[in-house]
C-alpha positions in Angstrom: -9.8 -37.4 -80.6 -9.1 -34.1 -81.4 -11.2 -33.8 -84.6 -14.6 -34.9 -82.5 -13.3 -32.1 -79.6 -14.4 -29.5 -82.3 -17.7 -29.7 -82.8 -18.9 -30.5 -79.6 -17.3 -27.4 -78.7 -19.1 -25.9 -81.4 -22.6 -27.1 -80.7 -22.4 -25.9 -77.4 -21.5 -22.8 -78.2 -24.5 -22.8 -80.7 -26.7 -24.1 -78.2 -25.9 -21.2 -75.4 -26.3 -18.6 -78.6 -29.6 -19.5 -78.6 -30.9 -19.9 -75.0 -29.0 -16.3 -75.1 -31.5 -15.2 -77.9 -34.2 -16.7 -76.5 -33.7 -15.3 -72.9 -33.0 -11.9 -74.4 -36.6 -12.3 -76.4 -38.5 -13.5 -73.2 -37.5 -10.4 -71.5 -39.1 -8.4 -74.4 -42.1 -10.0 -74.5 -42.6 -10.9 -70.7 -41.3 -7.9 -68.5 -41.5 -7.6 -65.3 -42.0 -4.2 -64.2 -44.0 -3.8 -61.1 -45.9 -0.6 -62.9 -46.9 -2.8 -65.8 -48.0 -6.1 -63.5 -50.6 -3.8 -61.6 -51.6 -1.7 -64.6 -52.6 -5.0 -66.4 -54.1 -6.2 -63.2 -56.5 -3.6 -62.7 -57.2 -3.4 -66.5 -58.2 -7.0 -66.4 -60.6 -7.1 -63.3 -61.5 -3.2 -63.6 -60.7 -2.6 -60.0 -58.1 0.0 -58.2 -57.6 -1.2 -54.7 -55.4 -3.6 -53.5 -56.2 -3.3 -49.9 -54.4 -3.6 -46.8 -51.1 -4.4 -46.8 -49.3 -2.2 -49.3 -47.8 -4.3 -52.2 -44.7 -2.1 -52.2 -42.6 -2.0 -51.9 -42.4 -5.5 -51.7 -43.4 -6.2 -55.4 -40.9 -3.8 -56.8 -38.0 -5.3 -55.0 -39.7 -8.7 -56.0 -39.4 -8.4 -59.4 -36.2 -6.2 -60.1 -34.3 -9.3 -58.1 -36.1 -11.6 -60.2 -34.6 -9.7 -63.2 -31.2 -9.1 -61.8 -30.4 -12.0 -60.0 -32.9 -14.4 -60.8 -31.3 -16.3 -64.5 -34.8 -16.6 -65.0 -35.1 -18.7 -68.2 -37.4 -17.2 -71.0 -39.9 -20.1 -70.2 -39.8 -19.7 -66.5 -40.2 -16.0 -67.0 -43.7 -16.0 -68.7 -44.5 -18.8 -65.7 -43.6 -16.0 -62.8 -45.4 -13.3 -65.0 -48.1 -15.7 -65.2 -48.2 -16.4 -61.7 -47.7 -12.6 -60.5 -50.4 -11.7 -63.0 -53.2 -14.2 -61.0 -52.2 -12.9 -57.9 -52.4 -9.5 -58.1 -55.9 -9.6 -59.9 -57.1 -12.2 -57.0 -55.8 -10.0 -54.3 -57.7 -6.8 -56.2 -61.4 -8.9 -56.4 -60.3 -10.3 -52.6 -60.4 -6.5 -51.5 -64.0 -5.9 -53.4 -65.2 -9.1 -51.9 -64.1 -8.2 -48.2 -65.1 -4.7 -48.6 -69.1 -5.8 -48.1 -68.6 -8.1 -45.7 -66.1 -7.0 -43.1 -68.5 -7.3 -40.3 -69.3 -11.2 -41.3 -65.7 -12.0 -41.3 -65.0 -9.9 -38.1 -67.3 -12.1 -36.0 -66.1 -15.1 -37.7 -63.9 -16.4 -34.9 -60.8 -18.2 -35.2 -60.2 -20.2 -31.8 -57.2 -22.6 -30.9 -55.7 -22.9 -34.4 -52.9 -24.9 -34.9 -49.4 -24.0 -37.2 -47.2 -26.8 -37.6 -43.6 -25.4 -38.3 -39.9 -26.1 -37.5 -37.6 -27.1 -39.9 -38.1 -28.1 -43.4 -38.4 -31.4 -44.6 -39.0 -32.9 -41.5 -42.8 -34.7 -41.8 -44.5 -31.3 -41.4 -46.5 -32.3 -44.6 -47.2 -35.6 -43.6 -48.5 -34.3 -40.1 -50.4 -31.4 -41.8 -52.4 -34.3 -43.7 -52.7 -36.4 -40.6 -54.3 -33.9 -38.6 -56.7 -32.7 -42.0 -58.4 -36.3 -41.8 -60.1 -35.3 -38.9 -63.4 -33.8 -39.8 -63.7 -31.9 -36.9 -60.6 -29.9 -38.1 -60.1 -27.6 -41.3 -57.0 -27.0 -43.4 -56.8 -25.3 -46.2 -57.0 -27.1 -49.5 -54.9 -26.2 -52.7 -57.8 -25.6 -54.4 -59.3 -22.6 -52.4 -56.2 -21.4 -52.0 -54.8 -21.2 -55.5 -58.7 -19.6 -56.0 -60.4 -18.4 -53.5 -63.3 -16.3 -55.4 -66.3 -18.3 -55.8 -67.3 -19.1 -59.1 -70.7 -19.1 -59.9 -72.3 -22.1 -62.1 -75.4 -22.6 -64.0 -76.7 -25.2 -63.6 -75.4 -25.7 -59.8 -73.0 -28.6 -59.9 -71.2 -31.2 -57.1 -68.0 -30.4 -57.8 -66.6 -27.2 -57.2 -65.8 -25.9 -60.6 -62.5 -24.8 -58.8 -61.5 -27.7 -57.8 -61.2 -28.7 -61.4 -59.8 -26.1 -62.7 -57.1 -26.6 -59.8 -56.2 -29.6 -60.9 -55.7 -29.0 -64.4 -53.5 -26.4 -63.3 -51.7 -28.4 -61.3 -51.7 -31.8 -64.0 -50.2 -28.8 -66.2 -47.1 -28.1 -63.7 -46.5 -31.9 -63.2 -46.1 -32.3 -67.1 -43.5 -28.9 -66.9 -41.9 -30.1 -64.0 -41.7 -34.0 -63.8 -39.8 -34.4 -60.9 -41.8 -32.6 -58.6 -43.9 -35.4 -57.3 -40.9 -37.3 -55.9 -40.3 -34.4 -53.5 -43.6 -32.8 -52.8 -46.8 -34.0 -54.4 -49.5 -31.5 -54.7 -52.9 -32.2 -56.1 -56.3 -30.2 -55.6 -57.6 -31.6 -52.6 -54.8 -32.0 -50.2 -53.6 -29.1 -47.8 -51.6 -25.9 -48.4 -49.3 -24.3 -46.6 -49.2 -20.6 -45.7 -46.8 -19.4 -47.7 -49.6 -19.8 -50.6 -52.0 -17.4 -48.7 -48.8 -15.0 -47.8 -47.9 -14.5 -51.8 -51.3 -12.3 -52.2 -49.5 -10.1 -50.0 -46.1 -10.2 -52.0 -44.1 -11.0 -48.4 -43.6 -14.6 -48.8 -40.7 -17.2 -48.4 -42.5 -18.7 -51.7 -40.4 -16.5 -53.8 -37.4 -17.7 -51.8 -38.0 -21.2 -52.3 -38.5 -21.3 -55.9 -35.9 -18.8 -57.2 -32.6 -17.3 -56.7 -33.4 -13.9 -55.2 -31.2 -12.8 -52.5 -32.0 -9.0 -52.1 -35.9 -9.7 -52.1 -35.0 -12.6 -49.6 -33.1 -10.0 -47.1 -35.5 -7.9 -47.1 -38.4 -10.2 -46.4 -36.7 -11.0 -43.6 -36.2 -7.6 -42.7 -40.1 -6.6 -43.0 -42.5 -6.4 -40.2 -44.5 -9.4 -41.0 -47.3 -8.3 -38.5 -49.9 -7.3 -41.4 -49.1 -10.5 -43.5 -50.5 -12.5 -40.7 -53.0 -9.8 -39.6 -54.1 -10.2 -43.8 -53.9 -14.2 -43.1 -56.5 -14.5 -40.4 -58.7 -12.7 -42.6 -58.3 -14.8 -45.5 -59.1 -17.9 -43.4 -62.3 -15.7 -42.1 -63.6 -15.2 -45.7 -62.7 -19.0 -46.2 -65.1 -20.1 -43.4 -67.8 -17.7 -44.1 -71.2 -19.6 -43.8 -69.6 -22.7 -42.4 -69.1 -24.4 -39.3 -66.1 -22.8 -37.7 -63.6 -25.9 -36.6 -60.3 -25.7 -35.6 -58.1 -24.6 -38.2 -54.7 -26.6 -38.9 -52.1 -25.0 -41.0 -48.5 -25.2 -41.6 -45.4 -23.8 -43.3 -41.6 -24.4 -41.5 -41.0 -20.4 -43.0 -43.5 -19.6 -39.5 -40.2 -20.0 -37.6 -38.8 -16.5 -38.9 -41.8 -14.6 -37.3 -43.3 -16.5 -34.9 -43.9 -13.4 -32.3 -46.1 -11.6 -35.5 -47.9 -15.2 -35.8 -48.3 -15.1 -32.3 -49.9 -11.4 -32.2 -52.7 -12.3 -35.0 -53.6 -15.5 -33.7 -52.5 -15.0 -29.7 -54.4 -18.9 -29.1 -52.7 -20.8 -31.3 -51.0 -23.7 -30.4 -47.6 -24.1 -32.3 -46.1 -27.4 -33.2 -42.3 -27.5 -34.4 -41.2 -30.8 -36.1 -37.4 -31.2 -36.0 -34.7 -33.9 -38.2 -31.4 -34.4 -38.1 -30.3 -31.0 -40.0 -28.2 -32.9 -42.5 -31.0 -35.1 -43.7 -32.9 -31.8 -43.8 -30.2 -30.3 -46.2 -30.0 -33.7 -48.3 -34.1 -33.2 -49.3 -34.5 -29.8 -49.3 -31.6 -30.0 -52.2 -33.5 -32.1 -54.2 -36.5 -29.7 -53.5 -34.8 -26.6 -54.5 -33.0 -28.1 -57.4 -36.6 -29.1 -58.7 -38.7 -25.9 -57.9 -35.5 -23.5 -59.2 -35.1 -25.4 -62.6 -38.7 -24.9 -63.4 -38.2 -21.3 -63.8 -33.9 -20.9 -64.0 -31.1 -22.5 -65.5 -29.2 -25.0 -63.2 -26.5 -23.2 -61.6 -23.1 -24.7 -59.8 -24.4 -27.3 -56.9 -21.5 -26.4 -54.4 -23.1 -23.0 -54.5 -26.6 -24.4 -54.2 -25.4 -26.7 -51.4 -23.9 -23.6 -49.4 -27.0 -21.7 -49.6 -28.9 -24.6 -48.7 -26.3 -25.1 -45.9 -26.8 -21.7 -44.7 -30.8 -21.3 -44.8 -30.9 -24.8 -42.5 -28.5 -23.0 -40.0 -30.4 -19.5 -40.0 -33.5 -21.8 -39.1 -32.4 -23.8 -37.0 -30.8 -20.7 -35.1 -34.3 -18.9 -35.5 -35.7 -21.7 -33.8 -33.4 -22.0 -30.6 -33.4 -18.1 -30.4 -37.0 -17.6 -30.2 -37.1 -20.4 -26.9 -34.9 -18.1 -25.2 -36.3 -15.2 -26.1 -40.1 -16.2 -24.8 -40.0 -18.8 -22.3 -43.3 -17.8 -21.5 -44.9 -19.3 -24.3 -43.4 -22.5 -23.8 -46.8 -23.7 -22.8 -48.0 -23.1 -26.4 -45.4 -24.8 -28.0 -45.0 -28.6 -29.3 -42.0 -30.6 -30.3 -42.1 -33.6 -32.1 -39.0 -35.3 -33.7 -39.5 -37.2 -37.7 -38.7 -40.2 -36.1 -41.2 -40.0 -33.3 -43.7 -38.9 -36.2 -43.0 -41.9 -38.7 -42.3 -44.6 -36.2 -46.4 -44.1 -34.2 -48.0 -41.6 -36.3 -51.6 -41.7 -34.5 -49.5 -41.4 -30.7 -48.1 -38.1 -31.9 -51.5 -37.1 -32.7 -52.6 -38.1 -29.2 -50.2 -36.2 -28.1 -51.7 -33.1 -29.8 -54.8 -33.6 -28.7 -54.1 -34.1 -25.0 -52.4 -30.4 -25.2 -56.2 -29.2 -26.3 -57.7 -30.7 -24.1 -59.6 -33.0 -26.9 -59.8 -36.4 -27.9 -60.2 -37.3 -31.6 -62.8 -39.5 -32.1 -62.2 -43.1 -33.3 -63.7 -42.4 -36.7 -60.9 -40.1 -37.5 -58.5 -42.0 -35.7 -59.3 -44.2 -38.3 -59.1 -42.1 -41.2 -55.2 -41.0 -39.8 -54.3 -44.8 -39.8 -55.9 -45.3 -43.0 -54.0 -41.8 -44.3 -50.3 -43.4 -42.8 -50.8 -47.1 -44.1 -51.2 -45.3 -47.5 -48.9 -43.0 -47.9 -45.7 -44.1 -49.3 -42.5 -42.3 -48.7 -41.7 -40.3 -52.1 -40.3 -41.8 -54.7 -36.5 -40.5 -55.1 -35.2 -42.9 -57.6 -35.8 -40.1 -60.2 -33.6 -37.9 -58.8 -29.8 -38.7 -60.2 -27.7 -36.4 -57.9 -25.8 -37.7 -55.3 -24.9 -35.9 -52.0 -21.3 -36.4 -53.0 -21.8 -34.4 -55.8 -22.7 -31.6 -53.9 -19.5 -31.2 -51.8 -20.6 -30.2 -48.4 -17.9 -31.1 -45.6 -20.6 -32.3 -42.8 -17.6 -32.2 -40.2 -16.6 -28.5 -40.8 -20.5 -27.5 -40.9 -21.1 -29.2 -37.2 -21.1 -26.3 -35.8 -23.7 -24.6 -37.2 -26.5 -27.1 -35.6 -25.0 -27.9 -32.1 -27.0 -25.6 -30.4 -30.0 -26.7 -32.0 -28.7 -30.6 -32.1 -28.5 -30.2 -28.3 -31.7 -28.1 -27.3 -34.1 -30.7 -29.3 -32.1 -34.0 -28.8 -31.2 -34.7 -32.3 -28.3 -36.4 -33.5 -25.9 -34.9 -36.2 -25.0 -37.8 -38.4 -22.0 -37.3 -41.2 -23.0 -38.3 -44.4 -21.5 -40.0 -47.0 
């Protein structure tokens, strides 16, 4: 036995030698200073002004945790210097493209627009599509999000040339990341949550969510989000420029942390907060995190990962209870809807919606939302190998985190095994 130990030993210490080397090279040929990422920017698009909000110092704290705390892999660092790249040369040509039409987009209103939010994992997505099927509403789709400049074609052509380009990008990201469908399919065409508009502005829970970053995370969540969603409503302004405005629907469970700045930029809105058992929450938002992180770090110990994941689900769900007391007022704007309500009669929730507009969907889209729920299969987890046992989280001794929240919303903490 003794004689095989060896060489495994030895072709593992080989194999870290050279993920070393190679992390060491990736940081030499993909930094990620801050003054570098908006030098190349403007160099690129020949523009100077980022606009309204300031990107620091939001993208300098951004990048040095990505660097110090990050284990960003050498591949996953040219992805996130990709990625920072396109959106600090999108928010540059957004800030030329707003600059001559500021009084368009300022009497563009936005009336009785709905978030959905609440805790992650919890049919948010599922509801966001639901409610996106009705063609009286608008949501916005991966595609205009990922690019919202116009591209100009000659000839004209059906398809947005976006569109295409979206899903190549996105058929690229499926290939790098294989398991990512069997915990949140993306394509071109479906809806996009906020946290994709909030990244042009360098204060999002994006970040958060796909890598290890606990100083930019503390202070995102000690920022004063009120531009981000000021910035927001006048993304979705430009977005509806020369269309019919309809009721916009939107969604990201991040809305919980600021919900008084959401509030303030869109004072109408009507919010709707989905809620789960918190443990089944922590179950699939570890196989999330375990498939966003690995795209751009190494695997690191799963207790750990557990913990934080542990710890994130109580901070919400304590965001969520603390804002109720905080603004009973607003209790009339709010909705709650629990994941079983949502997948047991999917169209009665949305009647339920509705009745709080004072609006009735008509049966054509009623339609289309049956249609949508008949379809849609739960996601496929039978590529995902880890078990919850193999993350080691004592669900008795972490009971207390949710009881508050268990009790407000009427939802039953289940141990797992």
């Amino acid at each position: 036995m003794t004689e095989f130990a060896q060489p495994r030993t030895s072709e593992r210490r080989f194999i870290q030698g050279w993920k070393l080397l190679g992390d060491k090279l990736g940081r030499q040929l993909w930094p990620l200073g801050s003054d570098a990422l908006c030098a190349e920017a403007k160099r690129r698009t020949r523009l100077e002004d980022f606009g309204d909000p300031p990107i620091e110092p939001a993208l300098s704290i951004l990048v040095n945790s990505l660097e110090i705390e990050a284990g960003l892999h050498s591949l996953g660092r040219l992805f996130m210097r990709i990625h920072l790249q396109e959106l600090l040369e999108t928010r540059l040509r957004l800030t030329q493209a707003w600059s001559s039409r500021l009084k368009a987009m300022e009497a563009s209103t936005i009336q009785r627009p709905i978030f959905i939010t609440g805790m992650p994992r919890s049919g948010s997505s599922f509801l966001h599509e639901l409610l996106a099927e009705d063609p009286e509403n608008r949501a916005p789709r991966v595609w205009e999000v990922m690019f919202p400049i116009p591209i100009r074609s000659k000839p004209a052509i059906k398809v947005d040339p976006r569109v295409s380009k979206a899903e190549f990008s996105l058929w690229c990201f499926r290939r790098l990341a294989p398991k990512a469908d069997s915990v949140y399919p993306m394509r071109a065409r479906t809806p996009h949550e906020c946290v994709a508009i909030h990244s042009y502005t360098l204060l999002s829970e994006e970040f958060v969510s796909t890598c290890y970053v606990p100083t930019y995370e503390a202070f995102l969540h000690r920022a004063d989000l009120g531009p981000t969603y000021a910035w927001q409503r006048r993304f979705l302004q430009y977005l509806q420029l020369g269309q019919a405005n309809k009721r916009w629907v939107l969604k990201a469970p991040d809305h919980v942390y600021s919900l008084d700045k959401l509030l303030t930029a869109f004072p109408d809105a009507l919010i709707i907060r989905t809620h789960r058992n918190p443990i089944d929450v922590v179950k699939s938002q570890l196989q999330l995190t375990q498939v966003l992180e690995g795209l751009y770090a190494r695997p690191g110990k799963r207790d750990k990962l557990a913990m934080r994941e542990v710890r994130k689900i109580g901070e919400i769900s304590h965001q969520i209870t603390r804002f109720q007391e905080n603004h009973p007022l607003k209790a009339g704007q709010f909705i709650d809807l629990t994941y079983r309500e949502l997948v047991t009669d999917p169209v009665a929730v949305v009647r339920r919606i509705y009745d709080r507009l004072n609006a009735r969907p008509t049966e054509d889209a009623v339609e289309r939302m049956r249609h949508l729920a008949s379809k849609r299969s739960r996601y496929d987890r039978s590529r995902n190998s880890s078990k919850w046992a193999d993350f080691r989280v004592d669900c008795a001794a972490e009971a207390p985190r949710f009881e508050e929240y268990c009790s407000r919303f009427g939802i039953s903490f289940q141990k797992v095994t």
